[in-house]
mmCIF file of the N, C-alpha and C atoms, coordinates in Angstrom:
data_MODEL
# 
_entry.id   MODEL 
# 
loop_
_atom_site.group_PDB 
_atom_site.id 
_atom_site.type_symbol 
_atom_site.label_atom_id 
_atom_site.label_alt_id 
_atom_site.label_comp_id 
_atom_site.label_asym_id 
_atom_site.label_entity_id 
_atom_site.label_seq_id 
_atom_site.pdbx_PDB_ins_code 
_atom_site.Cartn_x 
_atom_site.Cartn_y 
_atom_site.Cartn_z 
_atom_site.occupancy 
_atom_site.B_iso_or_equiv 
_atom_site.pdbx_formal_charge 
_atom_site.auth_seq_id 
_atom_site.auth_comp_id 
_atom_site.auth_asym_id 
_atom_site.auth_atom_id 
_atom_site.pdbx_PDB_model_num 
ATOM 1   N N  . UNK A 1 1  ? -7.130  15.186  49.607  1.00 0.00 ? 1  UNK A N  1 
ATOM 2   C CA . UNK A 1 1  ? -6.751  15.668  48.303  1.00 0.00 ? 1  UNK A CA 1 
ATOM 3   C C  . UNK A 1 1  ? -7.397  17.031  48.100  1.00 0.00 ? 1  UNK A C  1 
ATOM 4   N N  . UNK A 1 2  ? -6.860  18.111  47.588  1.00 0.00 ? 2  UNK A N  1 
ATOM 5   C CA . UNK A 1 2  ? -7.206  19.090  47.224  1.00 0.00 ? 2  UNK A CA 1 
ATOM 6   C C  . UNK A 1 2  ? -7.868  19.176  45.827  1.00 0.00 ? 2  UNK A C  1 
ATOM 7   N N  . UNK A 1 3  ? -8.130  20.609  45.797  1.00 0.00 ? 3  UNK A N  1 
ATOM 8   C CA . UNK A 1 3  ? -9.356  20.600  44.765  1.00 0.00 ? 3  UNK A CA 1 
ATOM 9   C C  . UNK A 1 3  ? -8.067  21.023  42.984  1.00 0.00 ? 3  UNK A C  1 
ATOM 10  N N  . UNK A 1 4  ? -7.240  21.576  43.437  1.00 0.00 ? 4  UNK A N  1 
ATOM 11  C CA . UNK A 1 4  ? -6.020  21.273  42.092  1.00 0.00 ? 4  UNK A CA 1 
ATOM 12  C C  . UNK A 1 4  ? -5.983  19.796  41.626  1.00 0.00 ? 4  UNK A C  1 
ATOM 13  N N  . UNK A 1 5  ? -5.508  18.565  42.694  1.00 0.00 ? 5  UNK A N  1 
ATOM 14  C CA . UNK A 1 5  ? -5.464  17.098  42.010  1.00 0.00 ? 5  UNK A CA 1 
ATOM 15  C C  . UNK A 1 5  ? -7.277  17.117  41.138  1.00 0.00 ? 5  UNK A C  1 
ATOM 16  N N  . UNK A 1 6  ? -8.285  17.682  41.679  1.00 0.00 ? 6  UNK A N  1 
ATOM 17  C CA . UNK A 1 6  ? -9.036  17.095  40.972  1.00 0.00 ? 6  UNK A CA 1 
ATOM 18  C C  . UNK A 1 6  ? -9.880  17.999  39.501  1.00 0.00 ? 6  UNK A C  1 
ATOM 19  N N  . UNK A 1 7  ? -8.977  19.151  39.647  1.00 0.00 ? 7  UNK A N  1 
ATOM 20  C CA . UNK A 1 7  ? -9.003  19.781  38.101  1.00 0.00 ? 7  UNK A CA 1 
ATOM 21  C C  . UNK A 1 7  ? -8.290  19.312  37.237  1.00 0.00 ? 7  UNK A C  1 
ATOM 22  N N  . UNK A 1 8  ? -7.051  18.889  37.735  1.00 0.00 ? 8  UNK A N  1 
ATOM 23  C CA . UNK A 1 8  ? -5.821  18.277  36.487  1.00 0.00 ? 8  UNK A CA 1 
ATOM 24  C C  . UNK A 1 8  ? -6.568  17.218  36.357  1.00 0.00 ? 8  UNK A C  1 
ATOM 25  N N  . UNK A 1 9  ? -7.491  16.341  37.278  1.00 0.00 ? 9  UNK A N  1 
ATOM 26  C CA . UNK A 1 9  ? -7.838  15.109  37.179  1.00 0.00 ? 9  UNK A CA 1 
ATOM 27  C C  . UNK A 1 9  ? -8.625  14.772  35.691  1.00 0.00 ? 9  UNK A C  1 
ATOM 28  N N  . UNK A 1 10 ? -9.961  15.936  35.900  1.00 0.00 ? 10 UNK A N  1 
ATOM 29  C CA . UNK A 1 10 ? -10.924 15.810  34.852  1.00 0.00 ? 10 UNK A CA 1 
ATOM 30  C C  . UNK A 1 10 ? -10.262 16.595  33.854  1.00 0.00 ? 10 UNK A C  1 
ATOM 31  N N  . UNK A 1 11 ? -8.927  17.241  33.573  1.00 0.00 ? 11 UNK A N  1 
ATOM 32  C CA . UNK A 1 11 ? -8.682  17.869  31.838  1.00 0.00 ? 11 UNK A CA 1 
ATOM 33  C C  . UNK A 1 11 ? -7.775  16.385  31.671  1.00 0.00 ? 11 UNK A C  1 
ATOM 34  N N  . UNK A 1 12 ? -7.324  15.860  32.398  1.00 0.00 ? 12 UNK A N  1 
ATOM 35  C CA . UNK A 1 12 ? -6.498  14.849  31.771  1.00 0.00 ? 12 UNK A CA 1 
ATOM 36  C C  . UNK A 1 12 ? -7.620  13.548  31.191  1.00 0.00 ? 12 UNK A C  1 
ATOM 37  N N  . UNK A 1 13 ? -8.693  13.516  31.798  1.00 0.00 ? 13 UNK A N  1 
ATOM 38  C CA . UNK A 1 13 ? -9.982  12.790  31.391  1.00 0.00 ? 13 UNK A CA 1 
ATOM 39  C C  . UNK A 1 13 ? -10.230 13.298  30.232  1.00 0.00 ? 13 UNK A C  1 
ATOM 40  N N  . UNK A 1 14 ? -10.575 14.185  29.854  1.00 0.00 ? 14 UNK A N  1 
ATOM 41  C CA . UNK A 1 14 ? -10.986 15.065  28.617  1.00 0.00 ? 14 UNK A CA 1 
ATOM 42  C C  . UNK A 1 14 ? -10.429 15.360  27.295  1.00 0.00 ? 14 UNK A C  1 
ATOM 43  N N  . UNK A 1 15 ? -9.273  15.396  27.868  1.00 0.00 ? 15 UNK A N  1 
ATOM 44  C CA . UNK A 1 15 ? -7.948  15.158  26.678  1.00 0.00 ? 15 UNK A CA 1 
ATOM 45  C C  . UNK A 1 15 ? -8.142  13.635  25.926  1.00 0.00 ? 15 UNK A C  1 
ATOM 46  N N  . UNK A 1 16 ? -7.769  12.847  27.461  1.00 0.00 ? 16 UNK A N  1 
ATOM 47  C CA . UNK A 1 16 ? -8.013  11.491  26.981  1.00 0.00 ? 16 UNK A CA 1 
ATOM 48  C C  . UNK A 1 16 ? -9.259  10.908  26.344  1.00 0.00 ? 16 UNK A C  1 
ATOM 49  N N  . UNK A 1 17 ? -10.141 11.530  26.515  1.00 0.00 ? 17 UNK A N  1 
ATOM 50  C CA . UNK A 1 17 ? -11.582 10.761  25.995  1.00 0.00 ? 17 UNK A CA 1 
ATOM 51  C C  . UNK A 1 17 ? -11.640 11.830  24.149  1.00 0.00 ? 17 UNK A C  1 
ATOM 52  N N  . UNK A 1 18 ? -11.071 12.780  24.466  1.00 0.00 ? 18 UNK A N  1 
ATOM 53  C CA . UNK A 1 18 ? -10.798 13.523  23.052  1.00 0.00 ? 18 UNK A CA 1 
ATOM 54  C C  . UNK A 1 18 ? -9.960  12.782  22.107  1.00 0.00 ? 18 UNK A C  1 
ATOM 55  N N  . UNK A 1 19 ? -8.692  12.120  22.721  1.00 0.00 ? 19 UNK A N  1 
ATOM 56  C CA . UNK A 1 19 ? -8.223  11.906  21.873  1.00 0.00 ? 19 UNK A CA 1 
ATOM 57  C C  . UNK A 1 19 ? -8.449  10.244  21.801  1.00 0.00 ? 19 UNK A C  1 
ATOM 58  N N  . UNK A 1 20 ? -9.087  9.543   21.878  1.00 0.00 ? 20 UNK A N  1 
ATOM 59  C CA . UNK A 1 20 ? -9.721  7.891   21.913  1.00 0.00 ? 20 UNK A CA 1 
ATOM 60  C C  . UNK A 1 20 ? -10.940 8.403   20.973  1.00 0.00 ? 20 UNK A C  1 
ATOM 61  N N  . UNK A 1 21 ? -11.569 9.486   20.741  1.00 0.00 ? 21 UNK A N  1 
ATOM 62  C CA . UNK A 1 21 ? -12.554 9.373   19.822  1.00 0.00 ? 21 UNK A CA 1 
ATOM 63  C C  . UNK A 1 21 ? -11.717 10.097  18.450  1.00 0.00 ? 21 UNK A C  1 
ATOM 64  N N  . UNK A 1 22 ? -11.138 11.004  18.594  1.00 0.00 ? 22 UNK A N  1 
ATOM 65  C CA . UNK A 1 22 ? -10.077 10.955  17.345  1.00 0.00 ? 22 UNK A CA 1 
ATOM 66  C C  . UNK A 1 22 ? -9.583  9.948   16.454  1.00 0.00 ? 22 UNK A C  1 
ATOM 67  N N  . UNK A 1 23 ? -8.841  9.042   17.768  1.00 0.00 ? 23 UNK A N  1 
ATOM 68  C CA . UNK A 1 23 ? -8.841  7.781   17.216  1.00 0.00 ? 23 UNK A CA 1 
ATOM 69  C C  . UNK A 1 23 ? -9.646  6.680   16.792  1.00 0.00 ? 23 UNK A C  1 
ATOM 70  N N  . UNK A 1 24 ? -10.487 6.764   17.139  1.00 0.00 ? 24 UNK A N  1 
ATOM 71  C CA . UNK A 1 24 ? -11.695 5.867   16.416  1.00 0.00 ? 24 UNK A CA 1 
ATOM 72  C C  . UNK A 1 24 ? -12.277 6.353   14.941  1.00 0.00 ? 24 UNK A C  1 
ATOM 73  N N  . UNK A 1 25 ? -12.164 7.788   14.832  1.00 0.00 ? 25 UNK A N  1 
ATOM 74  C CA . UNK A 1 25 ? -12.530 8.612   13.994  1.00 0.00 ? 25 UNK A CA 1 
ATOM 75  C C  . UNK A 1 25 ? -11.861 7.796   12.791  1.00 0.00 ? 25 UNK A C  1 
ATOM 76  N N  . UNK A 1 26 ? -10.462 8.439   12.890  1.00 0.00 ? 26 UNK A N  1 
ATOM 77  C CA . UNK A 1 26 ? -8.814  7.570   12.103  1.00 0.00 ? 26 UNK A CA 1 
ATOM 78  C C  . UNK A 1 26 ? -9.207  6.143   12.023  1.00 0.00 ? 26 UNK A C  1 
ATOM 79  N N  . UNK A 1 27 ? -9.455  5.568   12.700  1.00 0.00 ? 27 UNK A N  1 
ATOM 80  C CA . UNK A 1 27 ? -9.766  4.010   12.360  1.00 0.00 ? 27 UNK A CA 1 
ATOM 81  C C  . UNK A 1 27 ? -11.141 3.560   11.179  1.00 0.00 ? 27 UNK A C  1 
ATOM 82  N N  . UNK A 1 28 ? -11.886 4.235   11.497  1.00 0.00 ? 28 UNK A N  1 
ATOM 83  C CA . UNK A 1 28 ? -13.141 4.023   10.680  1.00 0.00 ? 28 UNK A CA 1 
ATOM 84  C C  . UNK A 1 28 ? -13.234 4.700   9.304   1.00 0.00 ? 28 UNK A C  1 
ATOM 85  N N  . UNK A 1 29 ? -12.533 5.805   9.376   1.00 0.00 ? 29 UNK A N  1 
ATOM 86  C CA . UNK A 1 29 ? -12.247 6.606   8.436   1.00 0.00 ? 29 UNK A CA 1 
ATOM 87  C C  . UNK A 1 29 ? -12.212 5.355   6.965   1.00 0.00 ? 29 UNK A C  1 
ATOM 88  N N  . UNK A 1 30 ? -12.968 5.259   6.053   1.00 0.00 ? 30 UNK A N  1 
ATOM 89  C CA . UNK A 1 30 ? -12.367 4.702   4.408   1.00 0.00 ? 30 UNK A CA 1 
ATOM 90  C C  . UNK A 1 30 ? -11.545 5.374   3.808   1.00 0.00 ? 30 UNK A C  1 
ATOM 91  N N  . UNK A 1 31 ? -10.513 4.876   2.876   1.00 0.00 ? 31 UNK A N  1 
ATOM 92  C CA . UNK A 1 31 ? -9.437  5.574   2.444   1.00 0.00 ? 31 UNK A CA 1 
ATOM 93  C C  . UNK A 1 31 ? -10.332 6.366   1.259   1.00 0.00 ? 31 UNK A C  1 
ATOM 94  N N  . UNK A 1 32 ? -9.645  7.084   0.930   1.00 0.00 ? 32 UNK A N  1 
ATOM 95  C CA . UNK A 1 32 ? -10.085 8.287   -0.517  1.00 0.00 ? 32 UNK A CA 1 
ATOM 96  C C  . UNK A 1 32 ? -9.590  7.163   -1.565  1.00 0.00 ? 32 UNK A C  1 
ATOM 97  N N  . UNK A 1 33 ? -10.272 7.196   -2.536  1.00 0.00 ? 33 UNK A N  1 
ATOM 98  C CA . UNK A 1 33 ? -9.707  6.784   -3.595  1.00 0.00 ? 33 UNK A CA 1 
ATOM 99  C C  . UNK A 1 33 ? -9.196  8.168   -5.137  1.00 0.00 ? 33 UNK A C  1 
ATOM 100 N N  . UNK A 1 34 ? -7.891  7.263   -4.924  1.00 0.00 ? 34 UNK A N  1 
ATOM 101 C CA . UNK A 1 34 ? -7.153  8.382   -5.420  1.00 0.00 ? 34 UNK A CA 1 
ATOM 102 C C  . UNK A 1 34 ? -6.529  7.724   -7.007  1.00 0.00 ? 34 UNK A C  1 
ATOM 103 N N  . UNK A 1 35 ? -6.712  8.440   -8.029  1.00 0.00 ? 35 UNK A N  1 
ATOM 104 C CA . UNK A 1 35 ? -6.789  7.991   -9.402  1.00 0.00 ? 35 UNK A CA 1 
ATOM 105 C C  . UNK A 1 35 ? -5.143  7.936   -9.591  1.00 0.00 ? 35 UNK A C  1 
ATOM 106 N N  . UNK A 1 36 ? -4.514  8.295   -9.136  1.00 0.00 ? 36 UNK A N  1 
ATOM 107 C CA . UNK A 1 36 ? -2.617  8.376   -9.615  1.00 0.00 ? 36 UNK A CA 1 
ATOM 108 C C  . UNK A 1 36 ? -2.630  6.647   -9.377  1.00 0.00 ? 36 UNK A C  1 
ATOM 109 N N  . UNK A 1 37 ? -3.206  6.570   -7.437  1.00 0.00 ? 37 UNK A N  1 
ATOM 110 C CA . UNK A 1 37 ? -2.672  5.400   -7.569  1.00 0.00 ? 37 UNK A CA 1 
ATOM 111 C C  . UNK A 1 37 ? -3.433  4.399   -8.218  1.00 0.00 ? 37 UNK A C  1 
ATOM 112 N N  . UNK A 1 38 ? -4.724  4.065   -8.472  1.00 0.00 ? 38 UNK A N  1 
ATOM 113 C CA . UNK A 1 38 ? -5.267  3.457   -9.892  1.00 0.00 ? 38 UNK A CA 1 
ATOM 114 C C  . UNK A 1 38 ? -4.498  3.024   -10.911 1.00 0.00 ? 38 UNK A C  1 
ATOM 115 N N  . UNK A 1 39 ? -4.578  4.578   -11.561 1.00 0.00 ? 39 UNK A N  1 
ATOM 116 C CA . UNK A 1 39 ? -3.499  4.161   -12.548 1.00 0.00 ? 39 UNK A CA 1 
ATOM 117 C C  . UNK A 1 39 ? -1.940  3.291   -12.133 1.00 0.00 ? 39 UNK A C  1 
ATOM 118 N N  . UNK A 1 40 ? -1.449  3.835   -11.162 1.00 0.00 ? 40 UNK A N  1 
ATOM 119 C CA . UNK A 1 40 ? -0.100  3.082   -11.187 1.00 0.00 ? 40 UNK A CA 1 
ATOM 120 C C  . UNK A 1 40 ? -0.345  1.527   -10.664 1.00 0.00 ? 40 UNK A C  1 
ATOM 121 N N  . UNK A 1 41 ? -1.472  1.237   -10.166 1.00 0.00 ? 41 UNK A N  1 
ATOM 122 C CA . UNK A 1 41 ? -1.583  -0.102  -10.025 1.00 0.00 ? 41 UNK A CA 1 
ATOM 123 C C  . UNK A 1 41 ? -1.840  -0.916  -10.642 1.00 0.00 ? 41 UNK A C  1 
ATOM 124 N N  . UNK A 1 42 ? -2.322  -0.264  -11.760 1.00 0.00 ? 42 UNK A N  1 
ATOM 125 C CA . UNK A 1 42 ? -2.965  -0.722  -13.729 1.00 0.00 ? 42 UNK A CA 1 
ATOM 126 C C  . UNK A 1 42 ? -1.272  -1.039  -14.437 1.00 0.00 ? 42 UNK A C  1 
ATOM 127 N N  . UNK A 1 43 ? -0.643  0.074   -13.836 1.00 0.00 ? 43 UNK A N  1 
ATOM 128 C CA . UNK A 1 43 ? 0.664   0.024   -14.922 1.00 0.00 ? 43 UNK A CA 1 
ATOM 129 C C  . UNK A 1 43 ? 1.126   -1.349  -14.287 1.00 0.00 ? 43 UNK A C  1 
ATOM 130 N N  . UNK A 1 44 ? 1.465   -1.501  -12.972 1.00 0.00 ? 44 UNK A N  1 
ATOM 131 C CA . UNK A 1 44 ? 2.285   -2.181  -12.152 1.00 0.00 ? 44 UNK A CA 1 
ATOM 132 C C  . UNK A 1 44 ? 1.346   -3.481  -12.345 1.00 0.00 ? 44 UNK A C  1 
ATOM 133 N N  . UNK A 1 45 ? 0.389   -3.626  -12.579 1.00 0.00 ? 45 UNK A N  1 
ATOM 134 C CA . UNK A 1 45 ? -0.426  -5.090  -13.214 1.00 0.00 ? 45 UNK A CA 1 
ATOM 135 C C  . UNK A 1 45 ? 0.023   -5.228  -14.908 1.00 0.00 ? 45 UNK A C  1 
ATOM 136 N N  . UNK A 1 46 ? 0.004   -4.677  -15.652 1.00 0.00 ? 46 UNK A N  1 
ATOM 137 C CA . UNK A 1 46 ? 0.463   -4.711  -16.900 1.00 0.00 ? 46 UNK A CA 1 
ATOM 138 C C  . UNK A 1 46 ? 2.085   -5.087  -17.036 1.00 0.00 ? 46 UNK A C  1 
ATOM 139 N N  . UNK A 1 47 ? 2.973   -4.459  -16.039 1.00 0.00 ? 47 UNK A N  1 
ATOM 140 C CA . UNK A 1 47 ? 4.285   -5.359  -15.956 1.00 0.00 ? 47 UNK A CA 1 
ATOM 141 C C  . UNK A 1 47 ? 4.601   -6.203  -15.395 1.00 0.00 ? 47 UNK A C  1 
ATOM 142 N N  . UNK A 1 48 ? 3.953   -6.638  -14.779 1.00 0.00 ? 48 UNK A N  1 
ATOM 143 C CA . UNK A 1 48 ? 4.063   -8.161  -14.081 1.00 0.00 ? 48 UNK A CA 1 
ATOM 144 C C  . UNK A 1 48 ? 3.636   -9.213  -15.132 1.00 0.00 ? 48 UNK A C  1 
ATOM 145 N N  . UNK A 1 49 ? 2.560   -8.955  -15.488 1.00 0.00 ? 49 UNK A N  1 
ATOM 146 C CA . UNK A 1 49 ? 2.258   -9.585  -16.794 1.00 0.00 ? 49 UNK A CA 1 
ATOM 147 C C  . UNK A 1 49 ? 3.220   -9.840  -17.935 1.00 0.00 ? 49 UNK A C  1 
ATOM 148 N N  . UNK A 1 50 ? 3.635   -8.940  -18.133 1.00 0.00 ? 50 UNK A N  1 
ATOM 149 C CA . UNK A 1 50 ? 5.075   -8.585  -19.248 1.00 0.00 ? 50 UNK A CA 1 
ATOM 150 C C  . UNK A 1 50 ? 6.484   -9.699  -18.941 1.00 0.00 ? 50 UNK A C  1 
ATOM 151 N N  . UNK A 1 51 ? 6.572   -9.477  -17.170 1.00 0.00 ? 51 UNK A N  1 
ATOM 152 C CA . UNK A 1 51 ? 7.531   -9.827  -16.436 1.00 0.00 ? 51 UNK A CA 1 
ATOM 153 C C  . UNK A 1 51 ? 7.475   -11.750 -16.893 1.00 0.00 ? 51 UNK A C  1 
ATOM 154 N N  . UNK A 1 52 ? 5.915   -12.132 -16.620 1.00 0.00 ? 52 UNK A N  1 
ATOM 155 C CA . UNK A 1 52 ? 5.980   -12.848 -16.432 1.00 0.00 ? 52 UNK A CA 1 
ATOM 156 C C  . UNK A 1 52 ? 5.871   -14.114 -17.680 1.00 0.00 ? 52 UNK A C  1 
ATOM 157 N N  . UNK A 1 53 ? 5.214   -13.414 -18.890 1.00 0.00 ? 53 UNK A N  1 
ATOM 158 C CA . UNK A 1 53 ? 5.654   -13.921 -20.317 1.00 0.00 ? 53 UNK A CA 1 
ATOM 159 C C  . UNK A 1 53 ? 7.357   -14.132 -20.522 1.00 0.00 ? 53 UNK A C  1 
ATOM 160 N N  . UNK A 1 54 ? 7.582   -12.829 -19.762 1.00 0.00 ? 54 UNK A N  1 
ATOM 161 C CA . UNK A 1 54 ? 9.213   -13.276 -20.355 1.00 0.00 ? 54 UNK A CA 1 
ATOM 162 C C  . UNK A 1 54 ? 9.869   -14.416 -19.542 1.00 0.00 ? 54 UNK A C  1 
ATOM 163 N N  . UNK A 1 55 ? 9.446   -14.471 -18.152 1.00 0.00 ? 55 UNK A N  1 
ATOM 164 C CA . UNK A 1 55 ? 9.869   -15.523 -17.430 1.00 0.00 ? 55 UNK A CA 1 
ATOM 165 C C  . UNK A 1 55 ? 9.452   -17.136 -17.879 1.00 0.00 ? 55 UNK A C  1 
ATOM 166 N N  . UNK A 1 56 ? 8.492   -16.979 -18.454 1.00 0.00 ? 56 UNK A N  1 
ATOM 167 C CA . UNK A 1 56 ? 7.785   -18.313 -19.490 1.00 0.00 ? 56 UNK A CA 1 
ATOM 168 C C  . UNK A 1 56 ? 8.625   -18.922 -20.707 1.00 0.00 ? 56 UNK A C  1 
ATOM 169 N N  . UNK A 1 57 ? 9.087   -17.606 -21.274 1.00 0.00 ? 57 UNK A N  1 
ATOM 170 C CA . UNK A 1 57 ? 9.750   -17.701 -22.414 1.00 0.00 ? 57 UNK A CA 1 
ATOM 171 C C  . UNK A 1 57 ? 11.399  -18.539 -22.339 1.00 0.00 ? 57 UNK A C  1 
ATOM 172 N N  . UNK A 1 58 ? 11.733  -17.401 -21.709 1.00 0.00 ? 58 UNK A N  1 
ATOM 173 C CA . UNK A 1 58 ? 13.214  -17.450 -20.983 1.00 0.00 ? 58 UNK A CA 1 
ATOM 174 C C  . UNK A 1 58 ? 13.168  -18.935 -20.224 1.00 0.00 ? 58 UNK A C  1 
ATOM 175 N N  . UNK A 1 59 ? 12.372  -19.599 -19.662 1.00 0.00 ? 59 UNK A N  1 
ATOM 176 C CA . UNK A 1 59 ? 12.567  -21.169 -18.998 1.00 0.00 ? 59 UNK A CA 1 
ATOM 177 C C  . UNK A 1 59 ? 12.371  -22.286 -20.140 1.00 0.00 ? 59 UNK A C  1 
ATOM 178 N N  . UNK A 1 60 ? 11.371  -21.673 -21.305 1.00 0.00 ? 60 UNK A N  1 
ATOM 179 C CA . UNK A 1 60 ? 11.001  -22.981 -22.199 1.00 0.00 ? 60 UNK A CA 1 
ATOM 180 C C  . UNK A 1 60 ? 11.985  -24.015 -22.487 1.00 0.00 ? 60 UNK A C  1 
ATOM 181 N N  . UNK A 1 61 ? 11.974  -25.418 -22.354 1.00 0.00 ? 61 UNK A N  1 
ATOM 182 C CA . UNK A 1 61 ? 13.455  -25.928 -23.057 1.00 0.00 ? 61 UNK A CA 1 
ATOM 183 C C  . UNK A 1 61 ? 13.556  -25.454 -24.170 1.00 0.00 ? 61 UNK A C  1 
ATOM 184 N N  . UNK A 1 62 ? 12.669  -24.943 -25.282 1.00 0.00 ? 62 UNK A N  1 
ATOM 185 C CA . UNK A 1 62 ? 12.706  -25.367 -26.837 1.00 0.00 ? 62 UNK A CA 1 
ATOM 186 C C  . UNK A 1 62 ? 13.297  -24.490 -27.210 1.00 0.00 ? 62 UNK A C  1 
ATOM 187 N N  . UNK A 1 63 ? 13.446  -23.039 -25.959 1.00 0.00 ? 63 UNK A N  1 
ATOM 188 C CA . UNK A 1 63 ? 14.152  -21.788 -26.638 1.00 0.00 ? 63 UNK A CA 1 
ATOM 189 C C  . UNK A 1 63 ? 15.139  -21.441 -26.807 1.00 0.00 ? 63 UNK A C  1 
ATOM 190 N N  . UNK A 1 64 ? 16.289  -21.398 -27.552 1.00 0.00 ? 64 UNK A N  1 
ATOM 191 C CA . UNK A 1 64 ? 17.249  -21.216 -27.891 1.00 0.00 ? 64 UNK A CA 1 
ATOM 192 C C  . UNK A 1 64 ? 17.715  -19.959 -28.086 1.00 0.00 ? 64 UNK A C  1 
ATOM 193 N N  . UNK A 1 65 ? 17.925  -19.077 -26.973 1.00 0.00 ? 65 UNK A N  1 
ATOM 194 C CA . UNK A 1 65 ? 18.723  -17.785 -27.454 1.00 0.00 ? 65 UNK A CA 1 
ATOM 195 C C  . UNK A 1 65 ? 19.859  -17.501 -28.828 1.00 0.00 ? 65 UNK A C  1 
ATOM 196 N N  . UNK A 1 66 ? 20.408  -17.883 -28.757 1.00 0.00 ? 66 UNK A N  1 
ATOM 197 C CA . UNK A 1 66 ? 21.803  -18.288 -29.396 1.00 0.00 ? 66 UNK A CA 1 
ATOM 198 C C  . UNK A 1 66 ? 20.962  -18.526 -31.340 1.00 0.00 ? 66 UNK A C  1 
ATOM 199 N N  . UNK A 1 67 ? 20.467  -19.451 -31.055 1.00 0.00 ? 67 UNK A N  1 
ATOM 200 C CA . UNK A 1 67 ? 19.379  -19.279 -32.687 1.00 0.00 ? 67 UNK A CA 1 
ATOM 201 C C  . UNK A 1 67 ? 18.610  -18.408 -32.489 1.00 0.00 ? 67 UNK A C  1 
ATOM 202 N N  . UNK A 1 68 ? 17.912  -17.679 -31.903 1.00 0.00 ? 68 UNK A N  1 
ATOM 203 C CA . UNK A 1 68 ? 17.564  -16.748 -32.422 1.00 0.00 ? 68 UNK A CA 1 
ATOM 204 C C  . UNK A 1 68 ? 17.663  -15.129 -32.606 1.00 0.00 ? 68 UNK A C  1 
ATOM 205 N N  . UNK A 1 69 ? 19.265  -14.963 -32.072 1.00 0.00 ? 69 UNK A N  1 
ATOM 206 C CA . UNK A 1 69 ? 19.745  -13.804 -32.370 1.00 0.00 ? 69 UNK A CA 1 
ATOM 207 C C  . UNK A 1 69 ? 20.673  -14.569 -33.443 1.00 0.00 ? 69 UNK A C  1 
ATOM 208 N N  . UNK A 1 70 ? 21.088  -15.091 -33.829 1.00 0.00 ? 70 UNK A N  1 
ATOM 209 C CA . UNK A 1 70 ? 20.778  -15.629 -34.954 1.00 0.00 ? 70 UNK A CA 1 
ATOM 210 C C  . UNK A 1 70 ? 20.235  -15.679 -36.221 1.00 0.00 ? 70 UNK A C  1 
ATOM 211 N N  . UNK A 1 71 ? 19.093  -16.232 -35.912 1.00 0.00 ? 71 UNK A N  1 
ATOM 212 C CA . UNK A 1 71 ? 17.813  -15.635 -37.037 1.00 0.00 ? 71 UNK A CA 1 
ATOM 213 C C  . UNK A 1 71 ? 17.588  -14.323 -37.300 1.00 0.00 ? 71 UNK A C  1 
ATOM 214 N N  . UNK A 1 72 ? 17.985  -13.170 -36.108 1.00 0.00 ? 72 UNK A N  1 
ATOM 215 C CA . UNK A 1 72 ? 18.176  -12.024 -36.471 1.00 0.00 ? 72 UNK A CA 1 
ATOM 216 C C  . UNK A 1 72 ? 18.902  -11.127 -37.470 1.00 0.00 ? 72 UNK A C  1 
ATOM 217 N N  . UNK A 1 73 ? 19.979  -12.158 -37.725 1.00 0.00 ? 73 UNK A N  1 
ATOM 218 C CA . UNK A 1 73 ? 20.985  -11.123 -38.283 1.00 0.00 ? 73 UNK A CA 1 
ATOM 219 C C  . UNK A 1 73 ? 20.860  -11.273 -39.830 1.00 0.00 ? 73 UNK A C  1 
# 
């Protein structure tokens, strides 16, 4: 083997060991905490909640749509 196979040898080593600690970097990395999504996960908890009163409501036997648009008028 010539001395070319063993230059490509060690940059292709080097690359590779560069980019396996990159990647470890990316792996360990903790996410940022970021306030948009906070908030939208506050909103998106507050309508599920909403969602889910009405789904309570809407199954009760006792509730009667029909009387109470009804009682509305």
């Amino acid at each position: 083997m010539n001395n070319f196979f063993y230059i490509v040898l060690i940059v292709a080593i080097v690359f590779a060991a560069d980019t396996y600690q990159k990647y470890l970097k990316m792996k360990n990395k903790q996410p940022e905490h970021d306030p948009n999504l906070e908030e939208s996960l506050a909103k998106i908890e507050k309508l599920e909640e909403r969602i889910r009163v009405l789904e309570r409501i809407v199954t009760e036997n006792k509730y009667d749509l029909g009387r109470e648009i009804d009682n509305l008028k």
